[in-house]
VEXDODREN-464238 format. One record per residue (C-alpha): residue number from 1; residue in one letter; x, y, z. Coordinates in steps of 0.001 Angstrom, whole numbers. Layout:
! VEXDODREN-464238
@num = NUM; residu = A; xx = X; yy = Y; zz = Z
...
This chain:
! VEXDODREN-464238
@num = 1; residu = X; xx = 111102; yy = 113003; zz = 85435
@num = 2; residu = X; xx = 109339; yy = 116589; zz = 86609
@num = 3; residu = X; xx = 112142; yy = 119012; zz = 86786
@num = 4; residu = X; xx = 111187; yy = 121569; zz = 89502
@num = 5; residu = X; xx = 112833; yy = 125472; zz = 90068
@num = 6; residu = X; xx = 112116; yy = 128106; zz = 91845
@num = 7; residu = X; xx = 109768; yy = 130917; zz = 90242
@num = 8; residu = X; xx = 112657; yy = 133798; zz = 91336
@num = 9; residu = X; xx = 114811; yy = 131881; zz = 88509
@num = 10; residu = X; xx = 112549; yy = 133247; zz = 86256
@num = 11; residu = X; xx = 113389; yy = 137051; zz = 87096
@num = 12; residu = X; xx = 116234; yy = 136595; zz = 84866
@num = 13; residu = X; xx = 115341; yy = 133612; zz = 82556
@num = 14; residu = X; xx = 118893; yy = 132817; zz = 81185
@num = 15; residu = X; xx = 119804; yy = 131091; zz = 84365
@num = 16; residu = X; xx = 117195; yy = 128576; zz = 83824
@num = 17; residu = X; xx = 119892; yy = 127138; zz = 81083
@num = 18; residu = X; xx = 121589; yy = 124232; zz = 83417
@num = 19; residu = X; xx = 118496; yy = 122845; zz = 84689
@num = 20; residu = X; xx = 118757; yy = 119206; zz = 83421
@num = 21; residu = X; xx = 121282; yy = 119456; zz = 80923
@num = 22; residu = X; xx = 123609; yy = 116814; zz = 82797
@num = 23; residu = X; xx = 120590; yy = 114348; zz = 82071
@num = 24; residu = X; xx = 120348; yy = 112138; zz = 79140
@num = 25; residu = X; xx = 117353; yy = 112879; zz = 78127
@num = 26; residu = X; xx = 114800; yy = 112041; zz = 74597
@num = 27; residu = X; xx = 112473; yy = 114286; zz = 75167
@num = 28; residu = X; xx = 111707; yy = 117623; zz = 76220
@num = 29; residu = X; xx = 107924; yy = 118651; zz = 77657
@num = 30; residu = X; xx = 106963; yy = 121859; zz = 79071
@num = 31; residu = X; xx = 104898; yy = 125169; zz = 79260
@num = 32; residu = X; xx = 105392; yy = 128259; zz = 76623
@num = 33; residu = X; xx = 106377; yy = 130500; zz = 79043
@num = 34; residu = X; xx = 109831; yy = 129699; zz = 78976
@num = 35; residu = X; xx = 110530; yy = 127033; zz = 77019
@num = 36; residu = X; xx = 112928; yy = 128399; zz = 75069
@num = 37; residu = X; xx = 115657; yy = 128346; zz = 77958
@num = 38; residu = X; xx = 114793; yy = 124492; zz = 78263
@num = 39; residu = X; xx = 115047; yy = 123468; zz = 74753
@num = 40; residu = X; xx = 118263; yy = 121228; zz = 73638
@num = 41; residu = X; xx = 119880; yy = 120656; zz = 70590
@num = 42; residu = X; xx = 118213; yy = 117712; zz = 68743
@num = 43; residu = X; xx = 116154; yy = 116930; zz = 71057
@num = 44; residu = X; xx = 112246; yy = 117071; zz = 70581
@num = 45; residu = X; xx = 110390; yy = 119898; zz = 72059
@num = 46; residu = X; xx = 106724; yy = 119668; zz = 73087
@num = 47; residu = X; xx = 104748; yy = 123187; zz = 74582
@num = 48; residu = X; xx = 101692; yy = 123146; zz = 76075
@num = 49; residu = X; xx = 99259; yy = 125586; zz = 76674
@num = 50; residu = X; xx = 97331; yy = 125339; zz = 79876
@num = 51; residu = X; xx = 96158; yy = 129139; zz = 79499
@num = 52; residu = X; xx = 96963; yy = 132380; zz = 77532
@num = 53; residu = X; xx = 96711; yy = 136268; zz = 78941
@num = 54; residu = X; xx = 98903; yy = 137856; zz = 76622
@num = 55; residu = X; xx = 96076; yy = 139202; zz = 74580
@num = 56; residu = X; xx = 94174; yy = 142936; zz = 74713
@num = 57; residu = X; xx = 91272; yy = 141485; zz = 76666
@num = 58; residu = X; xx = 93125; yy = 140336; zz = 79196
@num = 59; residu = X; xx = 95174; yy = 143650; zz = 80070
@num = 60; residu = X; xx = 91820; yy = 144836; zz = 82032
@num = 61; residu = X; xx = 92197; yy = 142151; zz = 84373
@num = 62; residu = X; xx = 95717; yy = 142301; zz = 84954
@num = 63; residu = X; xx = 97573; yy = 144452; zz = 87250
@num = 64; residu = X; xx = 100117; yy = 147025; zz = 85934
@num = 65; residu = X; xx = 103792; yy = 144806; zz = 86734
@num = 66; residu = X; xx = 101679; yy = 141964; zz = 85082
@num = 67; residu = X; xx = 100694; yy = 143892; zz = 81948
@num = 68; residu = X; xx = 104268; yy = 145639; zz = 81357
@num = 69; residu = X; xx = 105547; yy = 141334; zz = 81627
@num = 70; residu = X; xx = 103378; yy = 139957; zz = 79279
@num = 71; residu = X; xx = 103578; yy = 142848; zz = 76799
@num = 72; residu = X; xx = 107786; yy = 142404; zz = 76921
@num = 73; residu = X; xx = 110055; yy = 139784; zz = 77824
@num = 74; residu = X; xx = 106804; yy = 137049; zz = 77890
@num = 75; residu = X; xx = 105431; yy = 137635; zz = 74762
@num = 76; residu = X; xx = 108597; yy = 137653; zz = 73353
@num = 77; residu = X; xx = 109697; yy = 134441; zz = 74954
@num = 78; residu = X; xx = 106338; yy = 132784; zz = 73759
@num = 79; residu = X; xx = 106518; yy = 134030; zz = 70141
@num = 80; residu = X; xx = 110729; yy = 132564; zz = 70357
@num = 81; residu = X; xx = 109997; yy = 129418; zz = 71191
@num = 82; residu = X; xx = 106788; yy = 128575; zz = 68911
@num = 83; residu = X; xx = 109613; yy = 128503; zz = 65778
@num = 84; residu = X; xx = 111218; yy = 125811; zz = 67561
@num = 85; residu = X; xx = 108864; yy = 123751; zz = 69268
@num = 86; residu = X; xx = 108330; yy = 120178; zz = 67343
@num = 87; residu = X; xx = 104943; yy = 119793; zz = 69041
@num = 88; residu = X; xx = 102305; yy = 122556; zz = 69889
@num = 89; residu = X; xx = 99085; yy = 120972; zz = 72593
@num = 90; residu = X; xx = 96700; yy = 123001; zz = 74386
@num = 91; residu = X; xx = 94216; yy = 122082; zz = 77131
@num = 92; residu = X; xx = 90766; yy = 123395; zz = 75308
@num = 93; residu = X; xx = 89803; yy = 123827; zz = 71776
@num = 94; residu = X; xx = 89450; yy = 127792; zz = 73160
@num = 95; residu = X; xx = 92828; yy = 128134; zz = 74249
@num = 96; residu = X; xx = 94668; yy = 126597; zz = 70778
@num = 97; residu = X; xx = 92158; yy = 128692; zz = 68662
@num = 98; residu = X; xx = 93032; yy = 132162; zz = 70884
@num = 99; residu = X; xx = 96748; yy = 130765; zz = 70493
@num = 100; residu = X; xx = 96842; yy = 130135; zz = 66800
@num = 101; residu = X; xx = 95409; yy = 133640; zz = 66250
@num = 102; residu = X; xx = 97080; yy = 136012; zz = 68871
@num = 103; residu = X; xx = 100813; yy = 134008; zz = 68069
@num = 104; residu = X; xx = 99286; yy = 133941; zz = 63824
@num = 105; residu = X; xx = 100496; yy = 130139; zz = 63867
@num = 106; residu = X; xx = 99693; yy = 128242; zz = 61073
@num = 107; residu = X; xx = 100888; yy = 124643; zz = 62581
@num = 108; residu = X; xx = 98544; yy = 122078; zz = 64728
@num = 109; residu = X; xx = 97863; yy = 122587; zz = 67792
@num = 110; residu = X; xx = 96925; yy = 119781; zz = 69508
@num = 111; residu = X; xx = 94347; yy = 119157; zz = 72227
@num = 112; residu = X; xx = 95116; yy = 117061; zz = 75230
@num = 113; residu = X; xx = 91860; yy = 117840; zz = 78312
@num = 114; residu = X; xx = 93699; yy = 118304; zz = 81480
@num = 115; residu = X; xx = 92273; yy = 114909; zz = 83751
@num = 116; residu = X; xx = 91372; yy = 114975; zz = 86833
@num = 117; residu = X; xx = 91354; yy = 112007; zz = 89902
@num = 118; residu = X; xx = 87979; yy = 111205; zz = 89843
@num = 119; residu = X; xx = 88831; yy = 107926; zz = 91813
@num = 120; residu = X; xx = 89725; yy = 111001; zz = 94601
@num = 121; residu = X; xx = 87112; yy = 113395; zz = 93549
@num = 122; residu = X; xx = 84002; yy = 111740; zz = 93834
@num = 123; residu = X; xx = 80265; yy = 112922; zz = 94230
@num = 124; residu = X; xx = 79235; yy = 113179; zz = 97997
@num = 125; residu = X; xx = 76674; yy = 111619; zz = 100455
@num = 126; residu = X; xx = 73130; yy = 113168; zz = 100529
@num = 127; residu = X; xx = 72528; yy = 116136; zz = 103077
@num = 128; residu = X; xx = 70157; yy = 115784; zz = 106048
@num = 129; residu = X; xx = 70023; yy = 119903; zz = 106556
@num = 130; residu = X; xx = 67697; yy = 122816; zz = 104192
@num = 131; residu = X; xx = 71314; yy = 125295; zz = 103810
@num = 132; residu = X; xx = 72360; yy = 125603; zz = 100530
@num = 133; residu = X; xx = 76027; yy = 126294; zz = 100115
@num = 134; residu = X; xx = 77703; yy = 127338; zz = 97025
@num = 135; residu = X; xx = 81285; yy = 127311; zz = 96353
@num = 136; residu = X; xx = 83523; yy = 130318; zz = 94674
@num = 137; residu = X; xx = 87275; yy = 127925; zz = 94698
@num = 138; residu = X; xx = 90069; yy = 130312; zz = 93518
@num = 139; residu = X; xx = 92160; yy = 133046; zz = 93965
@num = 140; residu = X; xx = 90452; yy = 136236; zz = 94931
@num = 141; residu = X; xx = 91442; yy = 138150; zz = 91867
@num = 142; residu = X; xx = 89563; yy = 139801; zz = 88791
@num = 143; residu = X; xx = 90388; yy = 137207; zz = 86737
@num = 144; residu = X; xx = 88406; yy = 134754; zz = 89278
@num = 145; residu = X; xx = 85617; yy = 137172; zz = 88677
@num = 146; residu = X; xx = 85887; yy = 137617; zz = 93123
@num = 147; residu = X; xx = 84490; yy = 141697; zz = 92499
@num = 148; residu = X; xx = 81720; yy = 139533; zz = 91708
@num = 149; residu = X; xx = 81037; yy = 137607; zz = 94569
@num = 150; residu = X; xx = 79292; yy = 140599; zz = 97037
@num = 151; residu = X; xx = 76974; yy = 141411; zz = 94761
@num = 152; residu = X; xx = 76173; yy = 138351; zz = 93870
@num = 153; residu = X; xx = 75482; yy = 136981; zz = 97677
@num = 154; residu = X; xx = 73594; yy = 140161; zz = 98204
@num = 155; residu = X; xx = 70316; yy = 138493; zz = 95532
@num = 156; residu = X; xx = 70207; yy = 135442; zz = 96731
@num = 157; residu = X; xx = 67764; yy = 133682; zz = 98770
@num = 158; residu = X; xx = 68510; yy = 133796; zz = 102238
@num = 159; residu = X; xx = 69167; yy = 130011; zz = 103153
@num = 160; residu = X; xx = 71930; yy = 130381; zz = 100846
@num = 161; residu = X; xx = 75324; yy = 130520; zz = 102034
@num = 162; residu = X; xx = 78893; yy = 131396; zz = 99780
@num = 163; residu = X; xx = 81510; yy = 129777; zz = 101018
@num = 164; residu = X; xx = 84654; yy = 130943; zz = 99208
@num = 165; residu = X; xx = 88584; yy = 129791; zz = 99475
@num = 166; residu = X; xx = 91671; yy = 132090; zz = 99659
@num = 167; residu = X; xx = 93182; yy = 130327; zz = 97375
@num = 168; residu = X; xx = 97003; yy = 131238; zz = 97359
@num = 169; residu = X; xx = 96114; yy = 134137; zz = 100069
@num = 170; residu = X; xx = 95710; yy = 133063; zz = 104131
@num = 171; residu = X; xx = 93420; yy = 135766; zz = 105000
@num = 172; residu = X; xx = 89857; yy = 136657; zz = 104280
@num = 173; residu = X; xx = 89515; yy = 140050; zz = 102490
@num = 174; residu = X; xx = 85748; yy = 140228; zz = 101578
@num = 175; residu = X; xx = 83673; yy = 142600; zz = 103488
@num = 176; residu = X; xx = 81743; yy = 140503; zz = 106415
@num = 177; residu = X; xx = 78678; yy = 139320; zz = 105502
@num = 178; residu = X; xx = 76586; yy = 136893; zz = 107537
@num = 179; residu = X; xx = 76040; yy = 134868; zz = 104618
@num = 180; residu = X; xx = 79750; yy = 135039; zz = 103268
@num = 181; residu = X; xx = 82401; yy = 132156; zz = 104550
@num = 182; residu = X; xx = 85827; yy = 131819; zz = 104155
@num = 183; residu = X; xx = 87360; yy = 129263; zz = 104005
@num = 184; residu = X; xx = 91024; yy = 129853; zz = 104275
@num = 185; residu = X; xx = 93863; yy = 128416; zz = 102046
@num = 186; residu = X; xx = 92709; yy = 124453; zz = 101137
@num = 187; residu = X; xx = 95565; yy = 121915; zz = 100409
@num = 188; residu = X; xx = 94892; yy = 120201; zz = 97561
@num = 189; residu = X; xx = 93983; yy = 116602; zz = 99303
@num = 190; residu = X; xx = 91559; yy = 118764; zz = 101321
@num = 191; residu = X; xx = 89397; yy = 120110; zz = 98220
@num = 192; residu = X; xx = 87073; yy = 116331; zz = 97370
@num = 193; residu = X; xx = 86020; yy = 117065; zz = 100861
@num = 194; residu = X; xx = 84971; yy = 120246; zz = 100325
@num = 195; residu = X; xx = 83269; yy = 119724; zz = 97149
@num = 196; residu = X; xx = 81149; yy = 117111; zz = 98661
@num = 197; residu = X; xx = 80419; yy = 119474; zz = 101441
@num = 198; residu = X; xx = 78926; yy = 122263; zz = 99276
@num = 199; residu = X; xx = 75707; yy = 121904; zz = 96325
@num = 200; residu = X; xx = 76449; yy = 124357; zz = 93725
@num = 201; residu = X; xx = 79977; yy = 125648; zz = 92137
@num = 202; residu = X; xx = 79731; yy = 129335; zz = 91187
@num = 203; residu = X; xx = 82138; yy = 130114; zz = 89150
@num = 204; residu = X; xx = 82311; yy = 133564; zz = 87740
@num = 205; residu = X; xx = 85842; yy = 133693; zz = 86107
@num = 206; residu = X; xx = 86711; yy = 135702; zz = 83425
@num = 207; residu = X; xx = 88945; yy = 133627; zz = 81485
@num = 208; residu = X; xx = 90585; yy = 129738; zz = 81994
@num = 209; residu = X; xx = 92619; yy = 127696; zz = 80161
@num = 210; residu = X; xx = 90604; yy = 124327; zz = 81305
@num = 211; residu = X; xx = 88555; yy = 125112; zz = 84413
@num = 212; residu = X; xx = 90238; yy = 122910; zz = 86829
@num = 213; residu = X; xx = 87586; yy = 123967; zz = 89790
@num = 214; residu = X; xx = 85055; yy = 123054; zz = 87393
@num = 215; residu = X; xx = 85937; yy = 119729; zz = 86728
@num = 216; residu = X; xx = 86477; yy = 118735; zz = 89572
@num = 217; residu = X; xx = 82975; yy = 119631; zz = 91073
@num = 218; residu = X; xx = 81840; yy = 118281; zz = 88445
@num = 219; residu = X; xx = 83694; yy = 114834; zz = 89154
@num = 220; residu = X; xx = 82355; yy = 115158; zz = 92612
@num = 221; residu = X; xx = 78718; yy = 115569; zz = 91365
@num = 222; residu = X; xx = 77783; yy = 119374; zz = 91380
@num = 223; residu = X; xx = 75867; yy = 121583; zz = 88969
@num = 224; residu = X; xx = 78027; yy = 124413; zz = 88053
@num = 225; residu = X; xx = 77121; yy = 128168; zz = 87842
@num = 226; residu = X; xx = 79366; yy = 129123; zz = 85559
@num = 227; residu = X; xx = 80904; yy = 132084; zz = 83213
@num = 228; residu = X; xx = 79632; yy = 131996; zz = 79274
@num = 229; residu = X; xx = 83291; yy = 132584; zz = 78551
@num = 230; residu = X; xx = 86854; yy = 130995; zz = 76808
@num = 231; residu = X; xx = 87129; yy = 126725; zz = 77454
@num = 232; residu = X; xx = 84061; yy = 126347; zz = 80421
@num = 233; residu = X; xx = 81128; yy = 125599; zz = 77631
@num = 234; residu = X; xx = 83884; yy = 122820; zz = 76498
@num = 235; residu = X; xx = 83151; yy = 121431; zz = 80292
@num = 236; residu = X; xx = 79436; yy = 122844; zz = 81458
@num = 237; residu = X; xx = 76794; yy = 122080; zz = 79000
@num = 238; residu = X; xx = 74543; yy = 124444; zz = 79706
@num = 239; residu = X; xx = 71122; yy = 123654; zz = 80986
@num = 240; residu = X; xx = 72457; yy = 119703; zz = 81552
@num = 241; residu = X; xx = 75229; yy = 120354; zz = 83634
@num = 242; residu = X; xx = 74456; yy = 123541; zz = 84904
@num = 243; residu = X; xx = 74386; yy = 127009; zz = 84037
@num = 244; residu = X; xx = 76255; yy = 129415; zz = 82369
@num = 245; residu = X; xx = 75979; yy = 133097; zz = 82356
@num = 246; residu = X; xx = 77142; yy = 136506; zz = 81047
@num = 247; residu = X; xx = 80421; yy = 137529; zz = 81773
@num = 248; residu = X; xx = 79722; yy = 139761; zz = 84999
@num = 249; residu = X; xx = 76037; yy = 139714; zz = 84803
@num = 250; residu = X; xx = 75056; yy = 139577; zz = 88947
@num = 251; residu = X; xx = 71267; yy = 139168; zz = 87799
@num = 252; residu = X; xx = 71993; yy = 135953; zz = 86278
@num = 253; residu = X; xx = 74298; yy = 134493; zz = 88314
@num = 254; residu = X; xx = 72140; yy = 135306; zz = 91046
@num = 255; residu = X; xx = 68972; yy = 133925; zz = 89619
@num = 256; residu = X; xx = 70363; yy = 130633; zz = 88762
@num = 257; residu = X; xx = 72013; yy = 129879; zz = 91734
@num = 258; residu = X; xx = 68233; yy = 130832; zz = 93381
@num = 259; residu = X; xx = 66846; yy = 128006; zz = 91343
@num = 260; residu = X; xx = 69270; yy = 125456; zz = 91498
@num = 261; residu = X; xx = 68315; yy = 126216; zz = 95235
@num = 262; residu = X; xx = 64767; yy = 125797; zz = 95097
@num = 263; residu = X; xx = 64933; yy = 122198; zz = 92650
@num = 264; residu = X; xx = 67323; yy = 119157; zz = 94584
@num = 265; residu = X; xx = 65914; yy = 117281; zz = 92188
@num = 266; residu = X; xx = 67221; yy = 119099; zz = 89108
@num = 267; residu = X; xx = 70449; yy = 119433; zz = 91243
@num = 268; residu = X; xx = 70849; yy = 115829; zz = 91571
@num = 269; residu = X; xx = 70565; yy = 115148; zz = 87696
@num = 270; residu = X; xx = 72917; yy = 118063; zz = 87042
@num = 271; residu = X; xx = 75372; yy = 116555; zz = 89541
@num = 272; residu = X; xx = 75130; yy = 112974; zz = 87861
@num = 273; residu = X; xx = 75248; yy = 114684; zz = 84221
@num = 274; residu = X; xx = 78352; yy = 116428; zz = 85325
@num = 275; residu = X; xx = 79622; yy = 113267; zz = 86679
@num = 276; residu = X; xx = 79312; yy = 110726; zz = 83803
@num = 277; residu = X; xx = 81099; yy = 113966; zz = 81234
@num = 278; residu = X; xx = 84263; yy = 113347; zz = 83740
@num = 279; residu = X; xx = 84066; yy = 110391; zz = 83632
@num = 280; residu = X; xx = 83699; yy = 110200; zz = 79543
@num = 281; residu = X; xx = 86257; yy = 112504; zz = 78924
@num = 282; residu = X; xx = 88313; yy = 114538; zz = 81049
@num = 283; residu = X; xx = 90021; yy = 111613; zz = 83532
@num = 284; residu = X; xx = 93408; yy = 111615; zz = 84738
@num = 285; residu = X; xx = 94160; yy = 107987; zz = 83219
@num = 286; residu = X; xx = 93087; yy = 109058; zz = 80109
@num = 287; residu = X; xx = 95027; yy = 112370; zz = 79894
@num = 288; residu = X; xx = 98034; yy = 110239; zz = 80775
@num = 289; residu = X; xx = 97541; yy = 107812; zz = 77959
@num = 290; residu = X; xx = 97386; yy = 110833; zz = 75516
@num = 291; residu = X; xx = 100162; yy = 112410; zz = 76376
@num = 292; residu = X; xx = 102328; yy = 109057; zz = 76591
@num = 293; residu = X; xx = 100438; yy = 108241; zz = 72890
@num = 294; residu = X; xx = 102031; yy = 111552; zz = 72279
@num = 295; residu = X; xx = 105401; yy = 110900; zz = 73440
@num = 296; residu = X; xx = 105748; yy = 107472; zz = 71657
@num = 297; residu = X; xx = 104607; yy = 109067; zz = 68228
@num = 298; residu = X; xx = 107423; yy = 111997; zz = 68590
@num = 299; residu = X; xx = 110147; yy = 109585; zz = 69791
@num = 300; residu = X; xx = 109450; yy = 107487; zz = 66448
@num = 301; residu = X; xx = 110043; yy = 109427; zz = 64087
């Protein structure tokens, strides 16, 4: 079973102790971050990696409170528990590389793709009007590359409109523009819909684990516009499936979304590209039977 807590637990870690320990349980699965406070006496331990901002790159794109956490008490925590865990998987090739190097871990690390739904996620119905909308689905941070997104609207073509999300934020903080939309917080059982409702994910991020947002457009037949950067050319294969471009370069970004624009066709066959790679590898029932493959081989030994 998933055992939730609150995130304010975490602002002093030790009380995360109890949770579950009444529980007969065989085996132990969760995230780096604080593992350690979750692991039991002889019982297995498996971490997994779904992203990793602890390094010098990332301080740039990280506010000050963030940087003084992962420099401390979070890097600490991580480096604790890596001694102990029986089981190291990552969601990308990128992440357990930048892993095994920043945390100098000589182990496996083994890959598991995050899956998604694409029974829920799936490509849309044609469009009778000439707009072009693109997509920007995430927080509007630095990391999501969202400094990014003004100067980027401000190249392209003018049937072209941005429609962007809030992500965990409920109101719009982008300067107006008349070809700029928000879109507000999205509930998760919302977003298929507003894939299908869009032609192009632009996705300038700076760093991800996966690429979630990507995959899932993908699964619901777009081309992606994408960052050359950490586990996206493990999704995106560039020219097939989309795009991908510089990290922060405007020009490109910009040019490529202009003509993915001006070519449905070439849209179309990206989409369908995109589509069948979800299907091939990065579905939630087959993320599920690696992870239970996973859990049988640990539980017999």
């Amino acid at each position: 079973r998933v055992i939730p807590y609150n995130p304010y637990r975490t602002l002093f870690p030790p009380i995360l102790f109890p949770l579950g320990r009444s529980d007969n349980v065989n085996l132990v699965h969760t995230s780096p971050d604080y593992a350690i406070f979750h692991a039991r006496m002889n019982i297995p331990l498996i971490v997994t990696f779904h992203n990793y901002v602890l390094d010098r790159f990332m301080r740039d794109y990280s506010s000050a409170l963030q940087n003084v956490h992962y420099q401390t008490d979070l890097k600490a925590f991580t480096k604790l528990v890596m001694g102990k865990a029986d089981i190291i998987t990552s969601v990308s090739h990128f992440t357990a590389n930048l892993v095994k190097r920043e945390l100098k871990i000589t182990k496996n690390i083994r890959v598991i793709y995050n899956g998604i739904d694409h029974n829920l996620f799936t490509p849309k119905k044609q469009k009778s009007d000439n707009k072009i909308k693109a997509l920007f689905c995430g927080n509007l941070t630095k990391r999501k590359g969202a400094m990014w997104i003004m100067p980027i609207v401000d190249k392209l073509d003018g049937n072209i409109m941005i429609n962007y999300t809030a992500g965990l934020q409920t109101t719009d903080n982008l300067i107006h523009h008349p070809r700029l939309h928000c879109l507000g917080s999205v509930p998760y059982e919302k977003m298929p819909s507003v894939y299908q409702d869009m032609d192009i994910l632009l996705f300038p991020t700076v760093r991800e684990g996966f690429g979630l947002a990507a995959a899932e457009a993908m699964s619901c037949g777009l081309p992606v516009v994408a960052t050359d950067c950490s586990s996206l050319p493990e999704l995106i294969d560039n020219g097939k499936g989309g795009f991908l471009c510089p990290l922060g370069d405007v020009d490109a970004f910009a040019e490529k979304i202009n003509f993915l624009a001006e070519n449905p066709v070439l849209r179309r066959e990206m989409g369908e590209y995109n589509r069948a790679k979800v299907e091939k590898m990065f579905t939630l029932d087959r993320m599920v039977r690696e992870y239970q493959q996973l859990f049988e081989e640990v539980l017999s030994k």
